[in-house]
N, C-alpha and C positions, 0 to 999 in steps of 0.2 A: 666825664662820662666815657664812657668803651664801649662797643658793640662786640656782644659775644662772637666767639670766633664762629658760631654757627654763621653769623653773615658774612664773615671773612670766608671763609671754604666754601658756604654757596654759591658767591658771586663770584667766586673763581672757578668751580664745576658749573654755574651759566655761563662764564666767558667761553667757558673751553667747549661747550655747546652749540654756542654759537658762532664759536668756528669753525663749527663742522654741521651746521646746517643749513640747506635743509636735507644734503645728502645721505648722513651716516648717522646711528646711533652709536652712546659714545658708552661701555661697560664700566660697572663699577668699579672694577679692577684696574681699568687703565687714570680713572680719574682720582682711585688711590694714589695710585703711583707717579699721576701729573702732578699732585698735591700735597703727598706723601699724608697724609690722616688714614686713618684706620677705616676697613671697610665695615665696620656697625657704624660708627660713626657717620660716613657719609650716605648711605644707607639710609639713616635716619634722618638727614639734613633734605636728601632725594622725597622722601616720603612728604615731608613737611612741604616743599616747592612742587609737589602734586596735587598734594591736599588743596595749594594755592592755585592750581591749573596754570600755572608756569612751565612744567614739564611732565613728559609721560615717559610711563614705560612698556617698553616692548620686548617681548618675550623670544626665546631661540636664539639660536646659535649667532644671528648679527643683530641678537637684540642690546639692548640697552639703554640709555637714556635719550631722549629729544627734548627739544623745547615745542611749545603747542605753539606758538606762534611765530611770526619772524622778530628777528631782532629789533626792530626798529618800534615794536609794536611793546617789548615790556622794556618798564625801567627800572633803576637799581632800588626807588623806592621803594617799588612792588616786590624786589627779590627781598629786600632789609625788612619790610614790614610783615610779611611771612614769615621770616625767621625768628624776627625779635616782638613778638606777641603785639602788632600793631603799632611797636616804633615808640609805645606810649611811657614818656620817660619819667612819669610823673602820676599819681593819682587824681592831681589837678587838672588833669588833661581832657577828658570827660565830665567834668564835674559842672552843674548847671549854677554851681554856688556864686552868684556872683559879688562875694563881698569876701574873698578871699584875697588876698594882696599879695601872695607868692603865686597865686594860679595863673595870671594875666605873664607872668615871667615866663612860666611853665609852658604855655599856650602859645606865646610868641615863639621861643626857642624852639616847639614841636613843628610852628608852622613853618618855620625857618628851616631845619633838616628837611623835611619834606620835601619842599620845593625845590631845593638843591638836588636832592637823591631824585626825583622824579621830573627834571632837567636833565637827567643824564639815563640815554638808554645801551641796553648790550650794546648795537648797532654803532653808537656815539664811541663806544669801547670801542669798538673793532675801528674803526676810522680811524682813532687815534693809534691804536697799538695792534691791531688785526696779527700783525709779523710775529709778536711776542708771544712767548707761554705765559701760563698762569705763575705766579714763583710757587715756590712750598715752603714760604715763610708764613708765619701766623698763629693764632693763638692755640691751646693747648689741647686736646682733648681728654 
């Protein structure tokens, strides 16, 4: 299993947000160039962690991206589950069937990512690696 690169380049444009909050918004241009991905591309990934009220945008000349909350308060689950259509890795994953014998596999491994990814928040980032940039390795667009 792989997580599209849409959650790899998000959760490095909220790290890099959340480095810089709650002072500054951070342009989409500079968070190209922290990440090196194309500005439709993250654009698009920006609109989707709105959609999710993860982050907002601000308009003019020191506008650009923020996070709507403090760090501490979203987790990586929430950034992954916005990007990757709810995390859901599996059809069996919603599914009420309960005489499925591959679903109960499906349904533990989903609750298992989960908890992991939402055990660890931006805030927990920054503690650990606050000093670091985001890399611009990752997948393709």
């Amino acid at each position: 299993m792989r997580l599209s690169s849409k959650s790899q380049y998000g959760l490095k444009a909220c790290f890099i947000l959340a480095q810089n909050y709650p002072e500054k918004c951070v342009s989409a241009s500079q968070l190209e160039k922290a990440i090196a991905v194309s500005g439709k591309y993250i654009e698009k990934i920006m609109r989707m962690l709105a959609g999710a009220g993860i982050v907002t945008a601000e308009r003019g000349v020191l506008g650009g991206y923020k996070l709507t909350k403090e760090p501490s308060k979203i987790s990586i689950g929430d950034i992954a589950r916005a990007l990757e259509d709810n995390m859901e890795i599996a059809d069996c994953i919603t599914s009420t069937c309960e005489k499925c014998a591959t679903g109960e596999v499906w349904r533990k491994l989903y609750a298992g990512i989960n908890e992991v990814l939402d055990s660890m928040t931006l805030q927990s980032m920054l503690d650990d690696h606050g000093e670091v940039r985001a890399c611009k390795c990752g997948g393709s667009t």
